[in-house]
Phi, psi and omega in degrees: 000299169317316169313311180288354166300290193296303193321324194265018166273305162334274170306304192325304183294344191291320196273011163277327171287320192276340169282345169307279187327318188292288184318318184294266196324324193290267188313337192264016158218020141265145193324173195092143200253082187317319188289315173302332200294292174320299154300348174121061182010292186289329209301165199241190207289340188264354161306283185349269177340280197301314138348285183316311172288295176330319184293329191083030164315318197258027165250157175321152171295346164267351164297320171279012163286288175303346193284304160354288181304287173323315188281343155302315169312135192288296187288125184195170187258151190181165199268143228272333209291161177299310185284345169284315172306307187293349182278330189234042199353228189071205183207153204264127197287302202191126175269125183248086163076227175275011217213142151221155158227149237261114153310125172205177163260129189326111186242113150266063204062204182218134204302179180270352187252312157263341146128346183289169205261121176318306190309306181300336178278300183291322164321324197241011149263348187291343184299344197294318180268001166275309196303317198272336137358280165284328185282306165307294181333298193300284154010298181294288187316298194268330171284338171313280184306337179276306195296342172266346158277309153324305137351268194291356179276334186237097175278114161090350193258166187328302176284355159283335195273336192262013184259319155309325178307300217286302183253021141302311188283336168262014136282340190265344158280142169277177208251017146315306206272308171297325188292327184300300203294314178291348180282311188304316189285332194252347179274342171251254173352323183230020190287328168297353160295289194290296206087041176224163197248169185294320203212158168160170193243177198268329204216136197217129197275133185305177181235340170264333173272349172064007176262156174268142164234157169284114164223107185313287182331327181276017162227035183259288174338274196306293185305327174278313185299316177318308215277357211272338161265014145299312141355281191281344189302286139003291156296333155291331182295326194259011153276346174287319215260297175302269212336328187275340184275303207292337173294340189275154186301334185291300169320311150319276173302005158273338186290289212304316181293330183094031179248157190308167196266342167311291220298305182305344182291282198319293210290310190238270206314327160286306152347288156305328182282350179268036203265283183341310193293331176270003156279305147343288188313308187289305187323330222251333188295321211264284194316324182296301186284344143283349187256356186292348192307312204280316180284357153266355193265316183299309175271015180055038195270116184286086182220167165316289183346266172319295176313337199271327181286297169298343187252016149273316168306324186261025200045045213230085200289331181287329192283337187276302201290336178295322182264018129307284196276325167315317208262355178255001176249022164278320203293310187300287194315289155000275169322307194295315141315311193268000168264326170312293176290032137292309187311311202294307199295319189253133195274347182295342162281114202274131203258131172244000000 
């Protein structure tokens, strides 16, 4: 297990360098001046410059291409001097001279609008997109799996047919469209029903008392729209999955033994059909929180999504590559848990 641990850390990191690479060229050859942005409209030419050198703007590309990479890198050279700790902290490893190297934490520059350090700025919009991330799952995951059992217990009857209709069509919508559709109808149009709003935040501050409360309901709208094409997914996976478990000899004989047809769902046949579904689930968690982008910006929802989207609107190009490269090196991790926990629930699987 461990060999196969490190290797796939390994291919992970490769493909976290070739998303560095792509992304640093992508941007550094669209239009636009990071030293005006940063400095200002009135600022005078010797503001600029010095902006520019600091940006490592007036060295060649490939050099600030490696100078990029060192500064993501967790491990990196950097100058040994009080303004290099403060700027890239960690602690120094191995001393070179004027220079060391340096254990940190990954620095993705700093925006151009706020002066603030990207990570941090992404840190403190991500809890927005896990939850409703994990909330759009839980949502998929427990109607996936209840609608996929239901399905396969009544093979060919009316609720088999119409539940299969129900997640053709919530596969073939996208969830931009659903989410557009479900704010206006259950958040405008029926909001004195639901008691629920078009925008709000998972956590919302008294204006007289200055405290935060948890308000669960502004995070029902945005999860069901994320969630509806897993949702539907799910439900065919897992009814494809019983039908085939349920088809088995072993099942037959627990019926033949006299245990019950509950005991037998519960007990033998779901236990088994759900090992694809619980691959699914994990596989799909990583895909949410990249797809959650559109649906927060439609709810105005404080996640990666709303920052990375305005800061695309203002050109604030550290803030686009960091939350770039964050959301693919959630994507590596991920992957990397669901092939383990494949390995682990199917013994059949060989790690090779």
């Amino acid at each position: 297990m461990l060999p196969f641990i490190l290797r796939r850390l390994a291919q992970g990191l490769l493909v976290l360098v070739g998303v560095a690479c792509t992304v640093f060229l992508l941007f550094n050859v669209l239009p636009g001046d990071p030293a005006a942005l940063l400095a200002g409209q009135r600022s005078d030419l010797a503001t600029k410059a010095a902006i520019t050198a600091d940006l490592g703007l007036d060295q060649p590309l490939p050099a600030r291409l490696v100078g990029y990479l060192n500064d993501i890198s967790p491990l990196g050279l950097h100058p040994a001097d009080s303004a290099g700790r403060a700027r890239y902290g960690g602690f120094a490893l191995l001393p070179l001279g004027s220079k060391a190297l340096v254990l940190k934490t990954p620095y993705l520059r700093r925006s151009f609008q706020s002066n603030k350090d990207v990570l941090r700025i992404l840190l403190d919009y991500f809890p927005g997109t896990m939850w409703l991330a994990l909330a759009a799952m839980l949502i998929a995951s427990v109607g996936g799996i209840t609608f996929g059992v239901a399905a396969a217990l009544r093979p060919h009857s009316w609720l088999d047919r119409v539940l299969v209709s129900t997640s053709v069509l919530g596969i073939s919508v996208p969830s931009f469209v659903a989410a557009i559709l479900i704010a206006v109808t259950f958040g405008f149009y029926w909001s004195h029903f639901t008691g629920l709003s078009l925008t709000g935040q998972l956590y919302e501050t008294d204006p007289f008392t200055g405290e935060r409360h948890l308000v669960l309901r502004n995070l029902l709208l945005p999860a069901v729209a994320l969630g509806i094409r897993p949702l539907a997914i799910i439900t065919q996976l897992t009814r494809s999955s019983m039908l085939d478990v349920l088809s088995q000899d072993y099942i037959r004989t627990a019926r033949a033994k006299g245990l019950s047809r509950t005991a037998t769902v519960l007990h033998h046949a779901l236990r088994n059909a759900l090992n694809p579904v619980v691959t699914a689930v994990s596989g799909w968690l990583a895909s949410l929180m990249a797809g959650a982008f559109f649906i927060e910006y439609i709810f105005n929802w404080k996640g990666l999504g709303t920052v990375t989207l305005r800061a695309v609107e203002n050109l604030d190009f550290p803030v686009v590559m960091g939350a770039t490269l964050f959301v693919a090196a959630l994507f590596v991790v991920i992957n990397i848990v669901v092939d383990v926990l494949y390995a682990v629930l199917d013994p059949r699987v060989k790690l090779g």
